[in-house]
N, C-alpha and C positions, 0 to 999 in steps of 0.2 A: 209422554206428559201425563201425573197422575191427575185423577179426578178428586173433588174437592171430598167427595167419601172415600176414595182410598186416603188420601191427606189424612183426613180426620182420624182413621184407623193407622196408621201408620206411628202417629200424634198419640192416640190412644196405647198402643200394643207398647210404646216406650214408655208410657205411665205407668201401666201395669208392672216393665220389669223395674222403674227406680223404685215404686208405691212395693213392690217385696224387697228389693233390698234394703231399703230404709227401714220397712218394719222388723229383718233379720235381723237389721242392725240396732233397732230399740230394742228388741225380744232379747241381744245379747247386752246391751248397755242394763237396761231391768235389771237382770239377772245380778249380772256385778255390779248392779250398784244396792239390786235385794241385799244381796249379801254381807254387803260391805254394811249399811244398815243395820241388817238384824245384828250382828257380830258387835259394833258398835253400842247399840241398844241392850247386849246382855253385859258388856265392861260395865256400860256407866248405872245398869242395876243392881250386878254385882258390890258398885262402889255407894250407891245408895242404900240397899241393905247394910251392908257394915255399919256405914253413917248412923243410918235408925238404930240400931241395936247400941254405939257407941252414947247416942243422946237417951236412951232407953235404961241403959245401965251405967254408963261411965266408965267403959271398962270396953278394948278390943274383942271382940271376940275368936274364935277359932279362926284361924284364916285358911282359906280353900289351897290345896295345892295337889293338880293332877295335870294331866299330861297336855288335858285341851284348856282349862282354866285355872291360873294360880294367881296368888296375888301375895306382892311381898311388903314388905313394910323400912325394908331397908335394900339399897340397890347392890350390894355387897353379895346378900342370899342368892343371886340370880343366877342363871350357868351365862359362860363365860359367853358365849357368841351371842346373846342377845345383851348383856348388858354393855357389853361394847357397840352394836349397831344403834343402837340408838342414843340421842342427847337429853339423858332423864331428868337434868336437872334443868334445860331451859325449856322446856317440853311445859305448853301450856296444859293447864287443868281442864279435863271433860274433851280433850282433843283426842283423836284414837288415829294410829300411826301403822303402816301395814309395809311388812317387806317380807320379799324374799330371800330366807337365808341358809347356811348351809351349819350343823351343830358338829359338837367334837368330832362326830365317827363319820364326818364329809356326808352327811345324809339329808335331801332337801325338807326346809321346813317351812310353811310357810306361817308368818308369827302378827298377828295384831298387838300392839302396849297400849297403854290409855295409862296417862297421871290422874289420878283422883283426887280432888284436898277434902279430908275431913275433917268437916266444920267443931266437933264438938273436941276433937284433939288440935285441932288449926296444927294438923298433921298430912304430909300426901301419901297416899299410898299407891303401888304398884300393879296396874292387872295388863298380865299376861293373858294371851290367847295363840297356842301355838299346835298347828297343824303336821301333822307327816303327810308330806306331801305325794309321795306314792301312796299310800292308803286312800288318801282323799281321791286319788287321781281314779283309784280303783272303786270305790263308790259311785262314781260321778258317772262312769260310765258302765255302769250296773245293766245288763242288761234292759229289765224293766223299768227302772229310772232312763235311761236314753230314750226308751219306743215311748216313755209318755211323752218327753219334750220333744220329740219326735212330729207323735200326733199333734200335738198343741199347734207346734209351726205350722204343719200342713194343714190342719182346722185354718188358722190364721190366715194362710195364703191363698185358700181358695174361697175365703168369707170376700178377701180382696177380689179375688178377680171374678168373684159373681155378682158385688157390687159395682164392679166397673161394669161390666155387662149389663147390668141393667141400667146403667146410666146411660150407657150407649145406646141401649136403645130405644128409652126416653129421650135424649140428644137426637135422634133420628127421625121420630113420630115429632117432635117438635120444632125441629130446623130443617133438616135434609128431607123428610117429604116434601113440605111447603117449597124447598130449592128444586126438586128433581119435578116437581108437579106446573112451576115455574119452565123450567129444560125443555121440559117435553110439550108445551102448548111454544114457548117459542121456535123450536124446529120445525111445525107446522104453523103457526102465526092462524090459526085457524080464527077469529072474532067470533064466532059460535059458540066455539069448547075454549073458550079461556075460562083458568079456573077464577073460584067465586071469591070475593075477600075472606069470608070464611074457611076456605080451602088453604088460602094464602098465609093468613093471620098477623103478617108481621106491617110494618108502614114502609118498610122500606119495598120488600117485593111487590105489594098491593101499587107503587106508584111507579115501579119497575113497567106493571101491566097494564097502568093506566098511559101512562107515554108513549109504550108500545101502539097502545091502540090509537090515541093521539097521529102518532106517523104515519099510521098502516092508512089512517083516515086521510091523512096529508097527501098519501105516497099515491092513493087510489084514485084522489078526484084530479093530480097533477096526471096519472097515466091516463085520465079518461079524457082530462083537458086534452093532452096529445093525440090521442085517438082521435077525438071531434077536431081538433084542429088539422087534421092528415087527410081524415077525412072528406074536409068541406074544402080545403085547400086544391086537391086531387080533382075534387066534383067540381069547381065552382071555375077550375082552368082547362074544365075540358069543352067549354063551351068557346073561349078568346083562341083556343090552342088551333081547335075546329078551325075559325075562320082567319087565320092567321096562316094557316095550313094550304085553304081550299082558294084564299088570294094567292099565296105565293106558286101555287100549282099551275094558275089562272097568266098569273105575271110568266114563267115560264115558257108558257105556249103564244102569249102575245110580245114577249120581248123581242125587239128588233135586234139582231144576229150584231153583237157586241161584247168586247172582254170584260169592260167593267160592269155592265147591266149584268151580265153573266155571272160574274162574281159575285155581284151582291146579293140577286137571285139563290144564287149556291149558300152564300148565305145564311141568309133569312131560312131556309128551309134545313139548313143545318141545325139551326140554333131551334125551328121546332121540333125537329127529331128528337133533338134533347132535351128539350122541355118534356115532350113523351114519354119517353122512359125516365123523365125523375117522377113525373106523376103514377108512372107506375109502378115505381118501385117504392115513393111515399107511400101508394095505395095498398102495397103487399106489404109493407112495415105495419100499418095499422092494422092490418086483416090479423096480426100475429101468426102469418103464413100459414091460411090455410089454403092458401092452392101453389103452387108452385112454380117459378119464374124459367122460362122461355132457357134455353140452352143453345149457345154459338160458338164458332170457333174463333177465338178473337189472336189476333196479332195484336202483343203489349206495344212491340218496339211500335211499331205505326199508329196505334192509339194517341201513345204518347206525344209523338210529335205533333200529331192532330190537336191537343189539348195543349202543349208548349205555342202552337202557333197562335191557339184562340185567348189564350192569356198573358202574351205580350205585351199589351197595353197597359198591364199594370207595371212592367220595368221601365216606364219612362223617367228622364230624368235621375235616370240611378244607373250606378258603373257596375250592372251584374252580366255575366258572363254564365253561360246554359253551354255545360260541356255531356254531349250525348253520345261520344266516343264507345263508351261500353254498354250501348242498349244492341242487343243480340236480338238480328233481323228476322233468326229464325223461332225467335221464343215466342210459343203459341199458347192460348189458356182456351180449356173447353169448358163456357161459364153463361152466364146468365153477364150481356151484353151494359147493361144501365146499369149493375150493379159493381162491373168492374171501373167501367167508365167514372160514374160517383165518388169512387174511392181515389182514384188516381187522379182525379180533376179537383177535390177539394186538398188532397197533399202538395200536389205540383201550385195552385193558385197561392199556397199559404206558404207554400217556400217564395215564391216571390215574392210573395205581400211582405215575408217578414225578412226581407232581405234587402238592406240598401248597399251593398258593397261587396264584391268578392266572387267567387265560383259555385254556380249551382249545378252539383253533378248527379245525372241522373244513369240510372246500371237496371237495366233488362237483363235475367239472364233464368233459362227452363222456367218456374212458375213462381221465381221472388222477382219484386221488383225494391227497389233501394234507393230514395231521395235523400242527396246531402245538399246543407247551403248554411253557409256559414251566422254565427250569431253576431248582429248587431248590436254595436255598445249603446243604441237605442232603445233594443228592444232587451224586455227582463225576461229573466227564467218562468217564470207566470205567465207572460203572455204566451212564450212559445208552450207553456203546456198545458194552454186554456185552445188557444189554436179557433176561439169561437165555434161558431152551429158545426161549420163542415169537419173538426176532428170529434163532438160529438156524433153526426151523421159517420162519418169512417169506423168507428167504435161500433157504434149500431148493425150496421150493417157486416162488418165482420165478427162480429160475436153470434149476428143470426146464421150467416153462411159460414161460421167452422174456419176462417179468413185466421192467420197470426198476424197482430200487427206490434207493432214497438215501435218506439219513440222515444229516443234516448238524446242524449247532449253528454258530446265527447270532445274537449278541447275546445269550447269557442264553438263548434259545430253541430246543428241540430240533423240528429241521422233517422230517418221515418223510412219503416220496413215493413214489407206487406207478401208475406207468404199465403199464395193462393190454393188450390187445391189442384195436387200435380196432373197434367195432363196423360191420363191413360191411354197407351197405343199400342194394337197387336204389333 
């Protein structure tokens, strides 16, 4: 991909070659059309001298006749190849006519005519201008006559491209610094080192950087809002988590030897466990992980089921079917406990949440895990890919642990995939 200065050089370097061709091509249009010109400009002086001299005395005088300039007074005196190529008698007056032709002895010539009418005889007369065309050709390319048009072009071609250059690099000091000075403060987004309006000079990158800072400003107090909200959220449940904890610890040893007291017990002390590690792993999101999260050996397949059984309640009253056929019993992940749990517990809740019908299949297998469940014609492409707080939390947290996740919609079906980090064993 080029950069907006190579572009511009790119853009430039083709100027330079049409800006020489067009002026070889004026330098050669000049020429022939000098020429054509001056050759013209000596017929119709030649034909105005006569005239004068005619109004002067009353009387023709001598008339020219040589081999470059003659002039006749009847079309009869002419040699034969030029008074045949040309139409002398409808041939307007003061026009000048040029071809190439070839004389009795087949020898190229190259021939201007021009009709004259003089006034003082209200007679026209004939001026010839007739070249040999080898000779001329032999002139033309005269040594010294070539090396001057020579020089001239190459004067010419490089006046061109030293004026392009400096415009380049006036265009540079005036646009592309101001852009690249632009570049390089936003790759570092520094609010310090942003350059000054003066630096900037134009309105449009001057509100480029005022925006900029506008969001950085925006972007800073919603990460700090997060922060203090993780923060005090963390602190403020570690105090209910406490006693929530040290009752059901209490409930435990006073419960009377029963399956249901049991189980609820199990419970209640389940559901604080969990609460624990979300507070702690809220707590280490906000820290921006400066210390580092506890490492276990976790069974996904058994995770899972653990998490499918605590979030049944939200399949009620809906025809969905939880196929676990392919969670592999032996797939183990060596990981930070709350952090896996989180992720698979906010995917598995949202597959059911967003499921009223159909098969939710969930695939364990070494250290990917793979939730399918098909799309309700309830629910829209937007919500499944808003997914609320817990697919922002799963995003979070596997962007901070190095996690791959994807979330795709294939057929009607939304497929959530969570590549962890492979478990290493001697």
């Amino acid at each position: 991909m080029l950069s907006i200065k190579q572009e511009v050089f790119k853009l430039l370097s083709g100027f330079i070659i049409l800006a020489i061709f067009m002026f070889t091509s004026l330098m050669y249009l000049n020429v022939n059309y000098g020429i054509s010109t001056d050759t013209r400009n000596t017929l119709a002086y030649q034909g105005a001298l006569l005239e004068r001299s005619v109004i002067e005395t009353g009387v023709m005088p001598e008339l020219v006749n040589s081999e470059i300039l003659s002039v006749y007074t009847d079309i009869k005196d002419m040699p034969l190849y030029i008074k045949e190529s040309f139409s002398w008698l409808e041939m307007e007056s003061g026009i000048m006519l040029e071809k190439q032709l070839y004389d009795d002895l087949d020898k190229g010539r190259y021939v201007y005519a021009m009709k004259y009418l003089i006034r003082g005889l209200d007679k026209s007369i004939y001026i010839v201008s007739d070249y040999d065309e080898e000779l001329e050709e032999k002139i033309r390319y005269e040594a010294t006559i070539q090396k001057g048009n020579l020089i001239h072009i190459f004067t010419g071609i490089i006046l061109i491209v030293l004026s392009i250059f400096l415009f380049s690099k006036i265009l540079y000091w005036r646009l592309f610094n101001p852009v690249e000075q632009l570049f390089y403060w936003i790759t570092s987004l520094d609010e310090g080192n942003a350059p000054s309006r003066k630096e900037l000079k134009y309105f449009e990158l001057i509100k480029i950087v005022d925006e900029l800072k506008q969001n950085l400003k925006k972007q800073k107090e919603i990460i700090e809002k997060e922060e203090f909200f993780l923060r005090t959220l963390s602190h403020e449940l570690r105090t209910p988590i406490a006693i929530i904890s040290s009752s059901g610890e209490l409930l435990e040893r006073l419960a009377i030897p029963n399956d249901t007291v049991e189980r609820a017990t199990g419970r209640i002390m389940y559901a604080v466990k969990n609460m624990k590690t979300l507070v702690q792993t809220l707590l280490w999101l906000s820290r921006k992980n400066e210390t580092p999260l506890s490492v276990n050996r976790i069974n996904s397949s058994t995770m899972i089921r653990k998490i499918v059984e605590d979030n049944m309640y939200l399949s009620q009253d809906r025809e969905i079917r939880l196929n676990m056929d392919r969670l592999d019993t032996n797939a183990e992940l060596l990981d930070n406990y709350s952090a896996i749990q989180l992720v698979l517990e906010n995917l598995i809740r949202n597959a059911i949440q967003y499921t009223y019908k159909g098969e939710i299949t969930l695939e364990a297998s070494s250290h990917t895990v793979t939730i399918k469940n098909p799309l309700s014609m309830d629910t829209t492409t937007t919500e499944v890919e808003s997914y609320g707080v817990g697919l922002y939390l799963v995003e979070k947290i596997c962007s901070t642990k190095k996690y791959k996740f994807e979330l795709v919609i294939e057929k009607n079906t939304v497929i959530a995939k969570v590549t962890f980090i492979p478990l290493i064993t001697d």
